[in-house]
C-alpha positions as CSV (number, residue, x, y, z in Angstrom):
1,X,106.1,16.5,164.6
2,X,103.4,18.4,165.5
3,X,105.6,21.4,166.9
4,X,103.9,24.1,165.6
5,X,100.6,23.7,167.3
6,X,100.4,26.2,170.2
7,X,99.3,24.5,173.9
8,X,96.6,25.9,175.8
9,X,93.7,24.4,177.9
10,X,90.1,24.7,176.3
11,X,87.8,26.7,178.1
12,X,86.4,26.3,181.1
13,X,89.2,24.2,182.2
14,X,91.2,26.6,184.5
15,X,91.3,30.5,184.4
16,X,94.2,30.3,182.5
17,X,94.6,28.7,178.6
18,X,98.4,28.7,178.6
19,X,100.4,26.0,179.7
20,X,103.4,25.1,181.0
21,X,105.9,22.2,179.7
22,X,104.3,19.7,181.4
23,X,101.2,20.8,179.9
24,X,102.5,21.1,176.7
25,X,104.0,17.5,176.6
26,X,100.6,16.2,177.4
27,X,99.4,17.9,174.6
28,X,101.7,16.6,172.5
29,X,101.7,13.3,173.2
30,X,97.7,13.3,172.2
31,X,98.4,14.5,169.1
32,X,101.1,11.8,168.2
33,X,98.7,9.6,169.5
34,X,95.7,10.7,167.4
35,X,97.9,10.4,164.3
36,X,98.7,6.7,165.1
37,X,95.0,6.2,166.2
38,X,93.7,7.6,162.7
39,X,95.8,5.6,160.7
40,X,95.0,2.1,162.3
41,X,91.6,2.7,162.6
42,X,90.4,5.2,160.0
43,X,89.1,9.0,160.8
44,X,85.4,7.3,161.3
45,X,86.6,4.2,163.2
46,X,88.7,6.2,165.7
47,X,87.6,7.0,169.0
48,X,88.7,9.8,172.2
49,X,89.1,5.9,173.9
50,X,91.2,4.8,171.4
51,X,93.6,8.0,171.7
52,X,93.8,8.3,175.6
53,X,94.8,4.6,175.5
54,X,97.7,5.1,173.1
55,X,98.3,8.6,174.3
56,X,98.6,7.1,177.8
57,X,96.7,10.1,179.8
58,X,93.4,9.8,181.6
59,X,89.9,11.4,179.2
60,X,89.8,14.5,182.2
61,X,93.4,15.3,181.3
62,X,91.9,14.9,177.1
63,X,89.5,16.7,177.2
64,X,91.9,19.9,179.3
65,X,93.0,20.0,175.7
66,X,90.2,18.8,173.1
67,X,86.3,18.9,173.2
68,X,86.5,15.7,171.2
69,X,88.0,13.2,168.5
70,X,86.5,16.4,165.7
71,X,88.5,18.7,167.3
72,X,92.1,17.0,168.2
73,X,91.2,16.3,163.8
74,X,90.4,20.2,163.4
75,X,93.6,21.0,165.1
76,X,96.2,18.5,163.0
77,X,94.6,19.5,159.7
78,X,94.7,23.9,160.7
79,X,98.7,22.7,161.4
80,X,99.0,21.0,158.4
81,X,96.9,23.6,156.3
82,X,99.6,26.4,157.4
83,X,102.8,24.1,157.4
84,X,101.5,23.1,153.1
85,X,101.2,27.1,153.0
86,X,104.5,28.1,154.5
87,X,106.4,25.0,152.2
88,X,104.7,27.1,149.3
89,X,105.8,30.3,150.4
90,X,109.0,29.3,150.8
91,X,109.7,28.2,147.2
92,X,112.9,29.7,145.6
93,X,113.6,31.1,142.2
94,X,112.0,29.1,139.5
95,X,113.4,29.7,136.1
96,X,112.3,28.4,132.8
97,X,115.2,26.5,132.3
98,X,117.6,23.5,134.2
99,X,118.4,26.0,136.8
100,X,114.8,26.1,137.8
101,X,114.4,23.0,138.4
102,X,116.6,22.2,142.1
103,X,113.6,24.6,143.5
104,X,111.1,22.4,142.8
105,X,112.6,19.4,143.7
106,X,113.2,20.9,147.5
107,X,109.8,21.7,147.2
108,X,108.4,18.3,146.4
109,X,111.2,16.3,148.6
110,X,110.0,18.5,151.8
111,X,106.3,18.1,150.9
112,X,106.8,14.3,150.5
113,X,108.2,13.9,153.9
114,X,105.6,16.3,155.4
115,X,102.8,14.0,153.3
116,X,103.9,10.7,154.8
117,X,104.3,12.2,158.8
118,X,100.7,13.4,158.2
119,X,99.4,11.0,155.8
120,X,96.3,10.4,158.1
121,X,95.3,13.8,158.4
122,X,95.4,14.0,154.2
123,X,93.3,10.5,153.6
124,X,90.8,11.5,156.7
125,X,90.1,15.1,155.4
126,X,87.3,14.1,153.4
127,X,85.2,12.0,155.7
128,X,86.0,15.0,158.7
129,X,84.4,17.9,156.1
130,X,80.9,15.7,155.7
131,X,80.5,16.2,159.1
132,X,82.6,19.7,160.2
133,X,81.2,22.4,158.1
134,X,83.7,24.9,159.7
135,X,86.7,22.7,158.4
136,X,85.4,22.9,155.5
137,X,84.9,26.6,155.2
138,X,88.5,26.6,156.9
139,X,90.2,24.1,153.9
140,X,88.9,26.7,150.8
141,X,90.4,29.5,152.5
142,X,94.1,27.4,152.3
143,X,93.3,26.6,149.3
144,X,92.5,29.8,148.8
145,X,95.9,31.1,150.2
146,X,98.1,28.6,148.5
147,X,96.9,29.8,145.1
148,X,97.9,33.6,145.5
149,X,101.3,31.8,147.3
150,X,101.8,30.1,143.4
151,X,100.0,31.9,141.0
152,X,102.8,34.3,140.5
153,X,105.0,31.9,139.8
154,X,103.0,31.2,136.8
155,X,104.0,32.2,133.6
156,X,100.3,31.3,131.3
157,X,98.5,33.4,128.8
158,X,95.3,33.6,128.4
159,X,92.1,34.5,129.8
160,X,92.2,31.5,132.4
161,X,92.3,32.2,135.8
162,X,96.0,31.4,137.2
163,X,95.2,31.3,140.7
164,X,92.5,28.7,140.2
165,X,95.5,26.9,138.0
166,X,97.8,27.3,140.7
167,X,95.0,25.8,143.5
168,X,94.8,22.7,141.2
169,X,98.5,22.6,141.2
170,X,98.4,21.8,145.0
171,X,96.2,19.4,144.3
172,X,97.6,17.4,142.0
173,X,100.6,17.3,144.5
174,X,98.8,16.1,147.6
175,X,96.6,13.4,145.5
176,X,99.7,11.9,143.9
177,X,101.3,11.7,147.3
178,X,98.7,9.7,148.3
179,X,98.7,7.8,144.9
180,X,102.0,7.3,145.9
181,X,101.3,5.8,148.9
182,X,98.5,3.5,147.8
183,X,100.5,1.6,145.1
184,X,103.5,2.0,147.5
185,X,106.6,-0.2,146.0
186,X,105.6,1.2,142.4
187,X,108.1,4.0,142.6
188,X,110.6,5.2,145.2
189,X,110.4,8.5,147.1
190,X,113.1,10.3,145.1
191,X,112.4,9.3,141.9
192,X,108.7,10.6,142.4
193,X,110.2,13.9,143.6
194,X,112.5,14.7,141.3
195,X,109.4,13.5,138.5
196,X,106.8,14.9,139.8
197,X,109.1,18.5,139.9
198,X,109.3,18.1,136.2
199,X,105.8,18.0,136.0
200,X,105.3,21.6,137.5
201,X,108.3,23.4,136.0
202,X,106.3,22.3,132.3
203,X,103.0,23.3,134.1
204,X,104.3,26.5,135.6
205,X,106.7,28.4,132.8
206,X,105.7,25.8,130.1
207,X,107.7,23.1,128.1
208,X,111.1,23.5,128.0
209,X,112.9,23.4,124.7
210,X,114.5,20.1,126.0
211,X,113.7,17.4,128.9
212,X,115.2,18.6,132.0
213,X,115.3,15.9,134.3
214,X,116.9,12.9,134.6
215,X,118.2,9.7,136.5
216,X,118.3,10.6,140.0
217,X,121.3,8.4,141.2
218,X,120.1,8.2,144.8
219,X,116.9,6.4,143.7
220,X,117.4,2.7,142.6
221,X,114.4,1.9,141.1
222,X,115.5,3.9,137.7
223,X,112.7,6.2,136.2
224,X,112.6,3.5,133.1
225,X,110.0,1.6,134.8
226,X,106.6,1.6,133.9
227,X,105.6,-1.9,134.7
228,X,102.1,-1.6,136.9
229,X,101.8,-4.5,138.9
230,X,98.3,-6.7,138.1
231,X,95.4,-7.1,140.5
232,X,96.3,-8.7,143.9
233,X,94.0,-12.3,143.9
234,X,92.0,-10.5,146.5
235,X,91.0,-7.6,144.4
236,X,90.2,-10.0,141.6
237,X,88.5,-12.1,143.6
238,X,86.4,-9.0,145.7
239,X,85.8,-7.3,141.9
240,X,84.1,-10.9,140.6
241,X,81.8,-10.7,144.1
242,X,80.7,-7.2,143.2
243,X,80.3,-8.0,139.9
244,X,78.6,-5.3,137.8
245,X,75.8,-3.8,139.7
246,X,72.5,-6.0,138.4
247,X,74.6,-8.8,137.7
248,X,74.8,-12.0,139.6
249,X,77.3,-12.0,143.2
250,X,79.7,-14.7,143.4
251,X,80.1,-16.9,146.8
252,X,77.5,-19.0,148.7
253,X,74.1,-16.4,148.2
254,X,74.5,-16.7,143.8
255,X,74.7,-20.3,144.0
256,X,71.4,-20.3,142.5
257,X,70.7,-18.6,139.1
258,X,68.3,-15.7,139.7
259,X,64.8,-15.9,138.6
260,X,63.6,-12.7,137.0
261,X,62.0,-11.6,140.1
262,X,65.1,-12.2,142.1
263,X,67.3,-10.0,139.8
264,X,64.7,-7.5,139.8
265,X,65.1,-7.9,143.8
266,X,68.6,-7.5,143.9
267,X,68.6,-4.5,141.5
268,X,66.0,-2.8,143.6
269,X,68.1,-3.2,146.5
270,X,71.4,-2.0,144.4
271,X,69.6,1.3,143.5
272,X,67.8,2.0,147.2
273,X,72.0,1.6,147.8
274,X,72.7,4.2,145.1
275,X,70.4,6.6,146.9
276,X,70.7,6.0,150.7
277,X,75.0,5.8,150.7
278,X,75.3,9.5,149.4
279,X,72.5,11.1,151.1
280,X,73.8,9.5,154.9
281,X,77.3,8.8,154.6
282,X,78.5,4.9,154.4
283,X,79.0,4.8,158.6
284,X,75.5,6.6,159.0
285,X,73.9,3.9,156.6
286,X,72.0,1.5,158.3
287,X,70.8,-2.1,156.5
288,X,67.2,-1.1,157.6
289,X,67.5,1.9,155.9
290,X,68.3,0.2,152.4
291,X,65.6,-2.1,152.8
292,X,63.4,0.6,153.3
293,X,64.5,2.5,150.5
294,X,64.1,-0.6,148.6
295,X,60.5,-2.0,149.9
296,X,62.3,-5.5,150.3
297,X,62.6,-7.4,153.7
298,X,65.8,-8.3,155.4
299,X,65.9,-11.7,154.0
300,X,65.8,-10.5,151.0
301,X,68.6,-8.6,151.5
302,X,70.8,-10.9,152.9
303,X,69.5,-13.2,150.1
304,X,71.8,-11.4,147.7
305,X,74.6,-9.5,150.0
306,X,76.4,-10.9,153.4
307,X,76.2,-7.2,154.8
308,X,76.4,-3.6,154.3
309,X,80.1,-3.6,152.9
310,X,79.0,-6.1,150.2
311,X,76.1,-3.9,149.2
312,X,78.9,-0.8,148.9
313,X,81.4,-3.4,147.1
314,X,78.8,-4.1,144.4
315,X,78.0,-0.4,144.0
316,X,81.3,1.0,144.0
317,X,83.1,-1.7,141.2
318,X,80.0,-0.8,138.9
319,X,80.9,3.1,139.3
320,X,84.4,2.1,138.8
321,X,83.9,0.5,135.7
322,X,82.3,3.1,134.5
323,X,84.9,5.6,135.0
324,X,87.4,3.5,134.0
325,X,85.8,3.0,130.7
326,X,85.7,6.7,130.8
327,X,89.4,7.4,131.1
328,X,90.0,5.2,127.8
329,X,88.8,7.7,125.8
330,X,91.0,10.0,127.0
331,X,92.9,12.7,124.4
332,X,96.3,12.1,124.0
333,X,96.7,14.0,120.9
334,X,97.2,17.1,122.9
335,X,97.4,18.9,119.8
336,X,93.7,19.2,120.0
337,X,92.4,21.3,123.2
338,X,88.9,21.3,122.5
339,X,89.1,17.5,122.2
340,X,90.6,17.3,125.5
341,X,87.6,19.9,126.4
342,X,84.9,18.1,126.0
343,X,86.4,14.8,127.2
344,X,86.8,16.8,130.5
345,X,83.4,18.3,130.2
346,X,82.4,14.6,129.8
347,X,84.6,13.3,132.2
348,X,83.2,15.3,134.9
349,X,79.5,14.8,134.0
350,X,79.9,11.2,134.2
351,X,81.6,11.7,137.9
352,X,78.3,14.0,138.7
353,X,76.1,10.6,138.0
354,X,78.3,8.7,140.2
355,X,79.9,11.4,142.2
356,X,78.0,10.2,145.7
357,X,79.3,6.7,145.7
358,X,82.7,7.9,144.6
359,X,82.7,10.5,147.2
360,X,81.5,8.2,150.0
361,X,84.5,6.0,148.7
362,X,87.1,8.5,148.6
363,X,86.2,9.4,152.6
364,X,85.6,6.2,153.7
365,X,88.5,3.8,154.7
366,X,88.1,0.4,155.1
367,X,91.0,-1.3,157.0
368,X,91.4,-4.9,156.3
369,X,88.8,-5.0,154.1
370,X,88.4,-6.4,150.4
371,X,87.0,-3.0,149.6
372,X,90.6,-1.6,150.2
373,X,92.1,-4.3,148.0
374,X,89.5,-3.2,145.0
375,X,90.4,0.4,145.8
376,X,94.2,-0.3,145.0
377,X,93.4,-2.3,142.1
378,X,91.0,0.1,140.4
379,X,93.8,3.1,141.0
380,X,96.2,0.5,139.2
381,X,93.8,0.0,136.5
382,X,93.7,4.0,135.9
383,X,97.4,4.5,136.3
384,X,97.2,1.6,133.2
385,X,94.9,3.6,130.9
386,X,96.9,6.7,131.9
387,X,100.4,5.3,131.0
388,X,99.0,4.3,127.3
389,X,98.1,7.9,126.8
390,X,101.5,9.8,128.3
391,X,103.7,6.7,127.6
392,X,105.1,7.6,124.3
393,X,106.3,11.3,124.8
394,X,109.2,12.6,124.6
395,X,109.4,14.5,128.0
396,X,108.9,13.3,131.3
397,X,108.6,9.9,134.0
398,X,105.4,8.2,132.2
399,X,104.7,6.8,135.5
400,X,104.6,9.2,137.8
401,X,103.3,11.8,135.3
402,X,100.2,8.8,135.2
403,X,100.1,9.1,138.7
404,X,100.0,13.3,138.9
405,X,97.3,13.1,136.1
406,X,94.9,11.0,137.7
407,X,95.6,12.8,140.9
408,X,93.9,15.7,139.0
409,X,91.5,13.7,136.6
410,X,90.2,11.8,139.9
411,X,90.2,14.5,142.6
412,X,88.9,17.9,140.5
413,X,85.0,16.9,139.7
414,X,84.9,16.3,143.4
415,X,86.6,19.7,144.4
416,X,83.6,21.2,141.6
417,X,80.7,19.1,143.0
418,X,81.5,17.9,146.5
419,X,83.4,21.1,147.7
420,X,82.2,24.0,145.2
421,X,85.3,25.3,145.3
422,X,85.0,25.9,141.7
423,X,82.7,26.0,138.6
424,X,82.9,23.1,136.0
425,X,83.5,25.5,133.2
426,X,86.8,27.4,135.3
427,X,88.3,23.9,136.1
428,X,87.7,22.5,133.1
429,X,89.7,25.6,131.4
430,X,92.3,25.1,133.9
431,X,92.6,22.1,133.5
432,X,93.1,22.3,129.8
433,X,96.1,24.2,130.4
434,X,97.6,22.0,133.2
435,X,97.2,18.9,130.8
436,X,98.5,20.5,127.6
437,X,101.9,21.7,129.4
438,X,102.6,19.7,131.8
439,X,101.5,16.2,130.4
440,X,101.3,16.6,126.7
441,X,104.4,19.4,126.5
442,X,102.7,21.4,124.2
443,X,103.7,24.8,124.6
């Protein structure tokens, strides 16, 4: 781990930047640290404290190395930026037949290792870029680099743009890692490889004539199973809280039916929500801001929500109803790409309405909390919706192929309106393409 990241002393620590071994291991060991320190505690949560502590090394002997928590986060995502890059580079002959396929399932075995060493770094990335604008700038450029690494791999006609194809092809592999992850237990590690690698040898030189995977012997699970596990009692129980936004909360504050005045109240508060959480992040937010926003009192607020994260909670299942109601209209009939067209077109509008509290809950992680339990159970939900519409082909793992497509589906209106890395219109007729081929095999 973490071997490819050069040691040197920060300026003005010493006249000299390079280090010697002991220097190095120093280094080293607050990197490792960092990475356990961001996944306990989140990217926000996490503290230089925190990683001296587990790092064991004094905060002088830190900050030799690091300016602060940002930049010991700057350095592990540039290192795992340029390890995703080389992995891509290093790709062997794809062909558009069984032969092709032993490539691609290197590929995704190596990246699926690298994902869950790094997984911190992946899941933090979003919450670090509201607040870094050079990581940001830095993340297009990879994802900038890794599309000219694929695109010629491609084989699509067309007017659409292969290395914007190939960019959401990375992607979809890092989100359904993390999918992965997040339903963990729902699929072993080499069944999703050798799945997922289906998945782009379609998307990359198109269907093949006939399916060319198959059981992988060294996974157990079989790639049969399609069964998504229901809601854990706490996600149930967290959803019937939230409630739809405007509706009544469960628990001790709704014992009382709502006058009229009350559930105007509580919706006033719900939309000051609505607007504060995007424009200041979810940390940032403060419960006097919201009441301000709202022109209510703090007793009013705590009238209808215990805190902050109950407020979110109530905002966030609403948007996720929403969505999800979205994904069941859904194309399957990939016969028809202007169909799936506008459902993308529509699909992505309806993220633009909601994008700020999906985006402040895609970068926010909350440890412990019921709102994780609701996050896992709303990604179950999707995978649902998405196994009824790529469950009855003839090619492919439905399940993890439900798990790659909502990898995309999810995570591309918020490259287009979060990041900018593309126009609607370019990712929608990418997208087109990745769908058709590599979900609906139509050639």
């Amino acid at each position: 781990m973490v071997e490819g990241i050069a040691p040197e002393r920060r300026p003005p620590f010493g006249g000299r930047p390079a280090v010697g071994p002991r220097g190095a291991k120093t280094q080293r060991r607050i990197l490792l640290a960092a990475l356990e320190v961001f996944a306990e505690h989140g990217y926000h949560d996490s503290s230089v404290e925190q990683i001296t502590a587990a790092a064991g090394c004094s905060r002088p002997s830190f900050y030799q190395y690091f300016s602060s928590r940002e930049d010991v986060f700057r350095a592990l995502a540039a290192f795992v930026g340029r390890s995703v890059a080389e992995m891509t580079e290093r790709v062997g002959p794809i062909t558009p037949d069984a032969a092709g396929r032993p490539a691609l399932v290197a590929w995704m075995r190596e990246f699926a290792a690298f994902y869950d060493e790094y997984a911190p770094v992946f899941t933090g990335f979003s919450a670090a870029v509201r607040s870094d604008t050079g990581l940001a700038d830095a993340s297009a450029a990879v994802n900038a680099g890794l599309g000219k690494a694929l695109s010629p791999r491609l084989a699509v006609d067309g007017d659409v743009d292969q290395e914007v194809v190939a960019r959401i092809v990375v992607t979809m592999i890092v989100r359904a890692n993390l999918l992965r992850r997040a339903v963990s237990g729902l699929v072993g590690r080499e069944r999703f490889v050798g799945s997922l690698a289906d998945v782009l040898h379609r998307v990359l030189l198109g269907p093949a004539l006939d399916p060319v995977g198959g059981d992988d012997p060294a996974d157990g699970d079989g790639r049969g199973s399609t069964a998504v596990p229901a809601p854990s009692a706490a996600g149930r129980a967290s959803a019937r809280r939230a409630g739809p936004a405007g509706s009544e909360p469960d628990g001790a504050a709704a014992q009382r039916a709502l006058s009229p005045q009350g559930a105007r109240m509580r919706a006033r508060i719900i939309e000051a929500g609505r607007a504060v959480f995007p424009r200041r992040g979810f940390h940032e937010t403060r419960i006097d801001d919201v009441v301000e926003a709202a022109g209510a009192s703090h007793g009013s607020f705590y009238r209808y929500f215990a805190s902050k994260e109950d407020l979110f909670q109530a905002i966030a299942a609403d948007a996720a109803t929403r969505l999800l109601a979205g994904l069941q209209a859904f194309p399957a009939d990939g016969g028809d790409a202007e169909a799936l067209r506008t459902w993308l077109h529509g699909w992505f509008d309806l993220y633009a309405a909601h994008g700020g509290i999906i985006a402040i809950w895609r970068e926010t992680q909350f440890p412990g909390h019921e709102l994780e339990d609701l996050s896992r159970d709303v990604a179950k939900g999707a995978l649902d919706v998405l196994l009824q519409a790529v469950g009855d082909r003839a090619v492919g793992d439905p399940l993890v192929d439900a798990m790659a497509l909502l990898g995309l589906v999810e995570t591309m209106p918020h490259h287009v309106h979060a990041f900018g890395y593309f126009s609607q219109a370019t990712a929608v007729d990418a997208l087109v393409v990745i769908i058709r081929r590599g979900f609906l095999a139509v050639r």
